[in-house]
C-alpha positions as CSV (number, residue, x, y, z in Angstrom):
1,X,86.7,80.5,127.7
2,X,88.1,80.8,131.2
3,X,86.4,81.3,134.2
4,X,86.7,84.2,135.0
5,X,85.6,85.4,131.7
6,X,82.6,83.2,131.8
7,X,81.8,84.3,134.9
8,X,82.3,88.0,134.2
9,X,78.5,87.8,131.8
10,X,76.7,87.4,134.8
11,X,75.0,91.5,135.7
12,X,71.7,92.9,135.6
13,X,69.0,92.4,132.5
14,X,65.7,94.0,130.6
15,X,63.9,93.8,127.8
16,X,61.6,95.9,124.5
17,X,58.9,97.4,122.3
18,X,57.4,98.5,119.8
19,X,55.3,102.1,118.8
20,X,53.8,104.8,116.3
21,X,54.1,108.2,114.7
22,X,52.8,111.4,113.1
23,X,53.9,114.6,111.9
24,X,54.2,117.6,113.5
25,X,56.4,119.4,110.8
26,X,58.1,121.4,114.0
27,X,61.7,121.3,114.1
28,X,64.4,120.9,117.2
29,X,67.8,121.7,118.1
30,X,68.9,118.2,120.0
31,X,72.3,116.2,119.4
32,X,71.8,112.7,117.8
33,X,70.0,109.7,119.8
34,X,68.7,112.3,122.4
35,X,65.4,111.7,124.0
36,X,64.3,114.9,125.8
37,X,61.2,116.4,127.0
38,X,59.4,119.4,125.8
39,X,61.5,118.9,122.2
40,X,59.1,121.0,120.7
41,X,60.3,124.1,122.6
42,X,63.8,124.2,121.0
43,X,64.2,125.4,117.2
44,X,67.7,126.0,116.3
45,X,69.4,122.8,114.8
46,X,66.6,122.4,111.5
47,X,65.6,118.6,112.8
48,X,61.6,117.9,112.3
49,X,59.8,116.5,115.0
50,X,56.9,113.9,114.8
51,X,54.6,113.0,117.2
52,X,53.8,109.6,118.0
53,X,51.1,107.3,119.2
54,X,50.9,104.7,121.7
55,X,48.8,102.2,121.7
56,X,48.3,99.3,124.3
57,X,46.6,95.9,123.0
58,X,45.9,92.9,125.3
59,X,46.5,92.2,128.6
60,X,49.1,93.1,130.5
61,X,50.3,94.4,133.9
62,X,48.6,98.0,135.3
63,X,51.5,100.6,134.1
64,X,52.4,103.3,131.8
65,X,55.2,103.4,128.5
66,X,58.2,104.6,128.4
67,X,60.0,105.7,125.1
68,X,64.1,106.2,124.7
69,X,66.6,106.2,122.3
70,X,67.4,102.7,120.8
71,X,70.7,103.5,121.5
72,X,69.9,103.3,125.5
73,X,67.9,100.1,125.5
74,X,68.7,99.4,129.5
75,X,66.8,102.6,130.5
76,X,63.2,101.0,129.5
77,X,62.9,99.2,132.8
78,X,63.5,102.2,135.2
79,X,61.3,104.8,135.8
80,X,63.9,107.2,136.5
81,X,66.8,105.5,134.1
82,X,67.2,107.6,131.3
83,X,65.5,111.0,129.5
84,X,62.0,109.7,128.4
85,X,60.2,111.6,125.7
86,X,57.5,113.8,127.1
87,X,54.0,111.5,127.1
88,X,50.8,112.7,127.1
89,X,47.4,110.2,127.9
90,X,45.2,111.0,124.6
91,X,42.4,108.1,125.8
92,X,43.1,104.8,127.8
93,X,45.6,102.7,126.8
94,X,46.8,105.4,124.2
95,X,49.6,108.1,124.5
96,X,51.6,110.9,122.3
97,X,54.6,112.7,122.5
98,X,57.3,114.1,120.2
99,X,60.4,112.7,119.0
100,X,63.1,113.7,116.6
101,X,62.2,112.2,112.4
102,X,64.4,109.7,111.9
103,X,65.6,108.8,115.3
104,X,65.7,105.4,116.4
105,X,63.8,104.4,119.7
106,X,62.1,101.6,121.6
107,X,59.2,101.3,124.1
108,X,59.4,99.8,127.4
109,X,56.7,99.6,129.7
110,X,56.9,101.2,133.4
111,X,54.7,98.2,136.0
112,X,52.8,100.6,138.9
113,X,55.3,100.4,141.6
114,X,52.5,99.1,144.2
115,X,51.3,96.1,142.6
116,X,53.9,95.3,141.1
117,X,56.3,94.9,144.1
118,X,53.4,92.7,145.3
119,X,53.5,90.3,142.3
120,X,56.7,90.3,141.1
121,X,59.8,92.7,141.2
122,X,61.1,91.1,137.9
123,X,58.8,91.9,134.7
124,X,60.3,93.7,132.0
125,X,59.6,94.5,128.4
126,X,61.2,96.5,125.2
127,X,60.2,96.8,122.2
128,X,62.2,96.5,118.8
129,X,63.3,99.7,118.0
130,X,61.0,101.4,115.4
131,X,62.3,104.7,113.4
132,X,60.1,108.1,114.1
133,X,58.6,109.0,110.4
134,X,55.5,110.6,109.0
135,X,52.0,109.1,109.4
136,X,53.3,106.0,111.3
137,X,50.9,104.2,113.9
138,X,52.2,100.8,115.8
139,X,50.7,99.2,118.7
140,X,52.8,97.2,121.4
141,X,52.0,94.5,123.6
142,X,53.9,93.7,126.6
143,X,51.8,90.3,127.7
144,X,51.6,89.0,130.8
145,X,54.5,88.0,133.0
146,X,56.3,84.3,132.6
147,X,57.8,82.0,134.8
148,X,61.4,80.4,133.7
149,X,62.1,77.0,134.9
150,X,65.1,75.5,134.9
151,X,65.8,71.7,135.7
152,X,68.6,70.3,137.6
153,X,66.9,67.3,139.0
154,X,69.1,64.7,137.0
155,X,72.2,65.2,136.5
156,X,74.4,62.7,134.7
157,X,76.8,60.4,137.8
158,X,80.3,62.1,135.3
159,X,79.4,65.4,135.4
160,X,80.4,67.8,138.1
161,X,77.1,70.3,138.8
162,X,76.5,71.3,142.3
163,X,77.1,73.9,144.0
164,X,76.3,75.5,140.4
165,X,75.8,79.5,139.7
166,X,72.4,80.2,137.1
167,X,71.5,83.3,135.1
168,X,69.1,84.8,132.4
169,X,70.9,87.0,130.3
170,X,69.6,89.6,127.6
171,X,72.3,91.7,125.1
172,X,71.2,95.4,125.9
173,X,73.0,98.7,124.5
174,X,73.9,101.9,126.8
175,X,75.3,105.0,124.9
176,X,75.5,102.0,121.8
177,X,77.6,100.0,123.4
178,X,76.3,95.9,123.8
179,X,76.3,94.5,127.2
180,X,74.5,91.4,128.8
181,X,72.5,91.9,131.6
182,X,71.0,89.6,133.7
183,X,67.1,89.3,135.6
184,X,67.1,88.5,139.3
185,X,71.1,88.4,139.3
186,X,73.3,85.2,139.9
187,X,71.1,82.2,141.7
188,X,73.2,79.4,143.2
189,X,71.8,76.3,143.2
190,X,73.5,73.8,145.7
191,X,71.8,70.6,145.2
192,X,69.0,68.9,142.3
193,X,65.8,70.7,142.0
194,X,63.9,73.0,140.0
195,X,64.8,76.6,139.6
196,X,62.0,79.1,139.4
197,X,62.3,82.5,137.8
198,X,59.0,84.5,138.4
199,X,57.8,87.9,136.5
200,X,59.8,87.8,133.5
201,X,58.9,89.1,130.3
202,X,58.0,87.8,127.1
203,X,61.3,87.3,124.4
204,X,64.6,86.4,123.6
205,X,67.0,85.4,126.6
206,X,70.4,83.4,127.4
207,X,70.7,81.0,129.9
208,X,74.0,80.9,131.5
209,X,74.3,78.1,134.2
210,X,78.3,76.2,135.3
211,X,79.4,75.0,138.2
212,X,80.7,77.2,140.8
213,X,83.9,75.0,141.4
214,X,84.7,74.7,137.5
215,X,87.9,76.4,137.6
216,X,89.6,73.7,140.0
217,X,87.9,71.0,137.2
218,X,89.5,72.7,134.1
219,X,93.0,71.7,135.2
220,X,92.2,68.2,135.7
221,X,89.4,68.4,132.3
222,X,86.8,67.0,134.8
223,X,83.5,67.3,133.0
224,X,81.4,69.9,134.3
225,X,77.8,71.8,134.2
226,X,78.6,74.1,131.2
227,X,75.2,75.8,129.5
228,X,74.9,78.6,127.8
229,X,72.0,78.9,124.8
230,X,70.0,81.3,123.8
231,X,66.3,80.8,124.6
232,X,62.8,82.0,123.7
233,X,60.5,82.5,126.6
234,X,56.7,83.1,126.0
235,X,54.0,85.3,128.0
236,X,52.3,84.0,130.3
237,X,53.1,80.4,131.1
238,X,55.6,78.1,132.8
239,X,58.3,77.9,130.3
240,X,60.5,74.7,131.6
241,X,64.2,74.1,130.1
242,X,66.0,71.1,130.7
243,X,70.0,71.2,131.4
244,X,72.2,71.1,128.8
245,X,75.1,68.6,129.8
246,X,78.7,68.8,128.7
247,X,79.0,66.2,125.8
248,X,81.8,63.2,126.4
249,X,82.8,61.9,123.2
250,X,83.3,58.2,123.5
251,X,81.9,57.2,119.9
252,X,84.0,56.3,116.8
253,X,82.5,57.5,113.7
254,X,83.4,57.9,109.8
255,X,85.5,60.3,109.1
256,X,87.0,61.0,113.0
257,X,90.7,61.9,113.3
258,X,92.9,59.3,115.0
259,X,96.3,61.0,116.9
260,X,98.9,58.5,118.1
261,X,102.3,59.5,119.8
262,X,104.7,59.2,122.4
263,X,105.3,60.7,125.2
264,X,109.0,61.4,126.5
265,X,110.5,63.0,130.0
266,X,113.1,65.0,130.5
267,X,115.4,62.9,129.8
268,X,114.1,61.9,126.1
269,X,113.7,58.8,127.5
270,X,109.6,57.5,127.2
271,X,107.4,57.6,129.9
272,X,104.6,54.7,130.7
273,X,101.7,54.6,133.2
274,X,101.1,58.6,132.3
275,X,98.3,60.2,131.7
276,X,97.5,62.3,128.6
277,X,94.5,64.4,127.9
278,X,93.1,65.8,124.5
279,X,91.4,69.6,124.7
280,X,89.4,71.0,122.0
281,X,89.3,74.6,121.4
282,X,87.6,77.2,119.9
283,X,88.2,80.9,119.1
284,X,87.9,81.6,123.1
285,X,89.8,78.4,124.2
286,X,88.9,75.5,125.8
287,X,85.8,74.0,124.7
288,X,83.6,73.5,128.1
289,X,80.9,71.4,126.4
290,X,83.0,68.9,124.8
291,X,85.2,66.4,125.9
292,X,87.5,63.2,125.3
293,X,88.4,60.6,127.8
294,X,91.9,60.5,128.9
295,X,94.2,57.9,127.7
296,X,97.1,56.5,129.5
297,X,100.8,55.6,128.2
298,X,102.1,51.8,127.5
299,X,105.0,50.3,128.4
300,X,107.0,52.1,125.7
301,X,105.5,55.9,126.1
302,X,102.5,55.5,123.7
303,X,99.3,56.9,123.6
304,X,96.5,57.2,121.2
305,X,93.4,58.7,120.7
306,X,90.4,57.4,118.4
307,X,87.2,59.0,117.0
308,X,88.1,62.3,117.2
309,X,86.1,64.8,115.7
310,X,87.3,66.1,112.3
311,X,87.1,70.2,111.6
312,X,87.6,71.0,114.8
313,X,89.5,74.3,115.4
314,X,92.2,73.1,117.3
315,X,93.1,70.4,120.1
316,X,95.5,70.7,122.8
317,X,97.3,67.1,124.0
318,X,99.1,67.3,127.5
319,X,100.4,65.3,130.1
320,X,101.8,67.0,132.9
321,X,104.0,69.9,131.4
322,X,104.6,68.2,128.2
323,X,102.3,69.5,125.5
324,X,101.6,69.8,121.6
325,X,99.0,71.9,119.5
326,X,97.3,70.4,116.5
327,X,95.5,72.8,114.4
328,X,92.8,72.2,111.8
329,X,94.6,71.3,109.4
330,X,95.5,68.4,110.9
331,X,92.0,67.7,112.0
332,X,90.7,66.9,108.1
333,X,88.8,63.9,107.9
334,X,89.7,60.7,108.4
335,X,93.5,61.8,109.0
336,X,95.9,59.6,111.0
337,X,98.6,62.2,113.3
338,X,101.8,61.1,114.5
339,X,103.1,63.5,117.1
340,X,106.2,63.3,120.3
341,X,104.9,64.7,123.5
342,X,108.1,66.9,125.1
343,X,108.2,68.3,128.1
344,X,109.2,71.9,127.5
345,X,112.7,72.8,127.6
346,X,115.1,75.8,128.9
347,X,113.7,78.8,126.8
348,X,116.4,80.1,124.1
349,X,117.6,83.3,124.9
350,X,117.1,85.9,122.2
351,X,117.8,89.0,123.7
352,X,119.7,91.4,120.8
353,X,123.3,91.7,120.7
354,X,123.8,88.2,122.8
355,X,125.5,85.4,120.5
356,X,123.0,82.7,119.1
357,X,122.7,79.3,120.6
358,X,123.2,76.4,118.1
359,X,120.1,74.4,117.4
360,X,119.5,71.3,115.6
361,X,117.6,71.3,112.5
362,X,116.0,68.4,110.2
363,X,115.9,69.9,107.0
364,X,112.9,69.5,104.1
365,X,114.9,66.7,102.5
366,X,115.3,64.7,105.8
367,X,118.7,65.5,106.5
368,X,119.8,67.2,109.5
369,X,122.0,70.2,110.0
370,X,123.0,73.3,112.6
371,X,122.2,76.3,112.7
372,X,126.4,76.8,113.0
373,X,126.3,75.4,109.2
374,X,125.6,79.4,109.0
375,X,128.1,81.2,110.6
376,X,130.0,82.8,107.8
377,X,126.4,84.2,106.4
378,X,123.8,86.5,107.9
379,X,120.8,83.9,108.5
380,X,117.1,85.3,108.8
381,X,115.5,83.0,110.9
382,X,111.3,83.1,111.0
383,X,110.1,80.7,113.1
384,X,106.3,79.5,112.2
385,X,103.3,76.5,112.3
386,X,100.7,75.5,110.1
387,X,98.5,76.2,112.3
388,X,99.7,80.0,112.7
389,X,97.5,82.0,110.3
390,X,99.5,84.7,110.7
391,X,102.5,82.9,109.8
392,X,101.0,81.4,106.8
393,X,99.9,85.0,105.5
394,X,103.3,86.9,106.4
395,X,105.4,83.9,104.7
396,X,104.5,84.5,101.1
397,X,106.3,88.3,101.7
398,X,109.0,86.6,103.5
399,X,109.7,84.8,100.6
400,X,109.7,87.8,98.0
401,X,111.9,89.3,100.3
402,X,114.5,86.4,100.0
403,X,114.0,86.6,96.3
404,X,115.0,90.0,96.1
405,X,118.1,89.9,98.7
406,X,119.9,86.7,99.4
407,X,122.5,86.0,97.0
408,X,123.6,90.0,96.7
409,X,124.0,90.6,100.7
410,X,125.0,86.4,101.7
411,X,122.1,85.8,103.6
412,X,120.1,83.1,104.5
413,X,116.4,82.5,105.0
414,X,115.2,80.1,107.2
415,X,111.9,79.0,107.9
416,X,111.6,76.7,111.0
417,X,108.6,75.0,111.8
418,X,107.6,74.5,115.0
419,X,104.7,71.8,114.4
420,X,104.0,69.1,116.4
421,X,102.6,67.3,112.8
422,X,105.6,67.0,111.1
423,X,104.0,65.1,108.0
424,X,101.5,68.4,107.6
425,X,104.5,70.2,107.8
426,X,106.0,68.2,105.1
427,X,103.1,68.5,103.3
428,X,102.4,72.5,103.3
429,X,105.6,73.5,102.1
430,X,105.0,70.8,99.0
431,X,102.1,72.6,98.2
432,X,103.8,76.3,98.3
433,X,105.9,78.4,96.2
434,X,108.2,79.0,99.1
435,X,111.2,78.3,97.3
436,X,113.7,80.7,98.4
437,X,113.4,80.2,101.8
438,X,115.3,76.8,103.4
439,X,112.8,75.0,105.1
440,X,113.3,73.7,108.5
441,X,111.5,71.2,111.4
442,X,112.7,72.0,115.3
443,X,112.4,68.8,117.1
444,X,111.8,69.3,120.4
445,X,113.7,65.7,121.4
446,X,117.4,67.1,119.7
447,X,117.2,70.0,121.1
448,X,117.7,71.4,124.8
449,X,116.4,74.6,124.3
450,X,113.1,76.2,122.7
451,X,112.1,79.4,120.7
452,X,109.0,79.8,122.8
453,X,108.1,83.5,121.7
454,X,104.2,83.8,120.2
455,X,104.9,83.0,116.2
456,X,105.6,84.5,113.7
457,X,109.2,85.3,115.0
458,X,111.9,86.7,113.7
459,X,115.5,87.2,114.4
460,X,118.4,88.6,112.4
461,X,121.7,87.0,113.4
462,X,125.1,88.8,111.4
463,X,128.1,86.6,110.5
464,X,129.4,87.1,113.7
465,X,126.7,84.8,115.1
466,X,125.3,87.6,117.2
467,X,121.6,88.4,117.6
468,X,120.9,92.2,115.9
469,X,117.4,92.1,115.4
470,X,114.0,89.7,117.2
471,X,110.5,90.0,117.6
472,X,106.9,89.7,115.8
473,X,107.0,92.8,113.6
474,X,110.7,92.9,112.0
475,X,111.6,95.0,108.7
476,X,113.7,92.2,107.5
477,X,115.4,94.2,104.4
478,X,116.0,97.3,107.0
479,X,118.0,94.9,109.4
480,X,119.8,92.9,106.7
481,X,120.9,96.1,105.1
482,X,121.9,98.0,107.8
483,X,124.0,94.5,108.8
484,X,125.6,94.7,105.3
485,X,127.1,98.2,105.7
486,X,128.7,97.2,108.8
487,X,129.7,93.6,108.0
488,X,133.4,94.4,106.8
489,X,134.4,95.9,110.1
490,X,133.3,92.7,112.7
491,X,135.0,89.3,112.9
492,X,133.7,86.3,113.0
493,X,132.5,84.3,115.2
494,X,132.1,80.8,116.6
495,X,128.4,80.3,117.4
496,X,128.1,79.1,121.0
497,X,126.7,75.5,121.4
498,X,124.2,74.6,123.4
499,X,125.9,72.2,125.5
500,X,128.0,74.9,126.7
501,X,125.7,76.9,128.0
């Protein structure tokens, strides 16, 4: 997740309740979710009202409820946030008032402003959201305020903290839509000590705390202050959390993955004395609570890493610009990963109607071809990785497609992988039915240009070598058809090789 992103969950925060009903048999002309006051005056749209009860147990700070629709939780805090139903004080510590049968709402309770700016300008509570019905009574009990401590007195010597940025979050819903808030807004915390939160309610929270410089530490995969966890806090005591602390993974165990490789310049010549970094991800990107040492190239370019973990989503090796992706499948248990770290090369162009550079290709059977071996056919190219699920789910149809077409319209179907595991590569087109399609490796080291386009990719090329359809979304047989009816007026042409370029 990036920092800006992360960053982005820090806002404002509250909390619920719970309550009770009984009929009134009156019915209300009000739109869905609405909480308004005096419901019983209107008549037209044949919804029945209830009334419901309210009643206070324990102890709690002096105040008053407020009910609103479930799908507004954020208003429960406010006096004047949100339509409130209409309340009425039956006897003390119990209320009525009227809301729409079958509605959703919650209960929050309202702190008397006086006091309560006195004590604490933080205390909040909802309820969970109870449905209006017949003959329903619930009590609610908002408890007495708690105090949140958080403790950054000892942080660990490798791990970047201070200055770092704190915050208790809660999900909320206005007009239905989820949002995190946050209580008392963003503390920074510039050095080791104990953080207080004062006033809070009772219930489920999120504690958000990173380093306010962690953006300049991502680059450089510097561990930093990273927590986020969801936390229960109780009424009325000190509730004290300790910090969370970015993991470093320096352990081999059974089962970790081990990734070895080399890593070459420019000039496809090795490169010692570099430094190379492994990043894990997950589904938002780099993981911030997990981390691998760097390595560092020998004489002749190599690096490895050991006691990886297996099952991970996915892990990112770079040194400098050079870089590789290694999905899960390459991350299966006790697997051993050869890779070749490239620095990334001139883009290829693929602009339609421009001629096709010439690209080397290792085929399935280990020989190695062009794509110039082609220029007398049309030549489907979809470019793809193991670890694109995409790809994997659009190549089946690829195939069928090939099935139907090739040999009647001259064209070829390549599949070119753009892996940096070749043996997995090797491996998931032994496993598949693929057989129509010719199946291809690009390797970055024979090649001076790249397909660097988000994958799947397609591009048509005609037997004149020239580029008449590209991107992520192609209709293959519309293309190839349309390159068939006009195949008998062009001439062919040479495809233009790289090195000319």
């Amino acid at each position: 997740m990036s920092v800006k992103k992360a960053r982005s969950v820090f806002h404002l925060s509250l909390f619920i309740l719970v309550a009770s009903v009984q009929t009134t048999g009156r019915r209300i002309n009000v739109p869905n979710g609405v909480c308004a006051k005096e419901l019983q005056n209107e008549t037209a749209q044949n919804r029945a009202l209830v009334e419901i009860t309210l009643r206070l147990e324990g102890k709690t700070l002096p105040g008053k409820p407020k009910v609103v629709s479930a799908n507004a939780t954020f208003a429960v805090l406010y006096d004047k946030a949100g339509t409130p139903l209409d309340l009425q004080e039956v006897t003390e510590n119990t209320w009525k008032c009227h809301a729409v049968k079958g509605e959703k709402y919650v209960i929050g309770w309202i702190v008397n402003k006086g006091w309560f700016e006195k004590s604490s300008r933080m205390f909040g509570y909802r309820s969970e959201p109870f449905m209006a019905r017949d003959e329903l009574t619930v009590t609610f009990s908002p408890g007495m305020p708690a105090t949140f401590e958080y403790d950054l007195t000892n942080p660990p010597n490798n791990v970047q903290v201070f200055p770092a940025e704190v915050s208790l979050l809660v999900e909320t819903l206005r007009d239905g839509q989820s949002s995190f808030l946050s209580w008392g807004g963003r503390q920074e915390v510039s050095r080791p000590r104990v953080m207080k939160i004062e006033g809070l309610a009772g219930g489920k929270y999120i504690i958000f705390a990173q380093s306010r410089d962690s953006e300049k530490y991502i680059g450089s995969r510097t561990p930093f202050l990273y927590d986020r966890r969801e936390v229960e806090i109780k009424s009325g005591i000190v509730n004290h959390f300790g910090l969370v602390y970015p993991e470093v993974d320096t352990t081999i165990e059974e089962g970790d993955v081990t990734i070895r490789g080399t890593l070459y310049g420019r000039d496809k010549k090795p490169l010692a004395d570099r430094t190379v970094q492994l990043i894990p991800n997950n589904e938002k990107g780099a993981m911030l609570d997990l981390y691998y040492p760097a390595v560092v190239t020998d004489s002749s370019g190599k690096f490895v890493f050991t006691g990886v973990r297996p099952n991970l989503l996915s892990v990112r090796i770079e040194s400098g610009e050079a870089n590789a992706f290694l999905g899960r499948e390459s991350l299966k248990h006790n697997n051993s990963v050869s890779i070749d770290l490239v620095p990334p090369v001139r883009k290829m162009a693929t602009e339609i109607g421009s001629p096709i550079e010439d690209i080397s290709i290792e085929w399935k059977d280990g020989t190695t071809g062009k794509l110039s071996d082609f220029s007398r056919k049309t030549v489907v190219l979809d470019v793809w990785a193991t670890w694109c699920a995409p790809c994997i789910k659009a190549l089946p149809k690829v195939n069928t497609l090939a099935e139907d077409i090739s040999e009647k319209n001259d064209v070829v179907f390549i599949a070119l992988s753009r892996d940096a595991d070749h043996a997995l590569w090797k491996e998931t087109i032994d496993k598949s039915n693929w057989n129509a399609l010719r199946h291809g490796w690009f390797d970055p080291k024979e090649n001076s240009c790249a397909i660097k386009e988000p994958i799947p990719f397609y591009i048509i090329i005609d037997k004149d070598g020239t580029i008449k359809a590209q991107g992520n979304d192609v209709d293959i047989a519309f293309e190839v058809e349309k390159i068939a009816r006009t195949s008998e007026h062009s001439k062919p042409k040479v495809l233009v090789p790289s090195s000319e370029k």
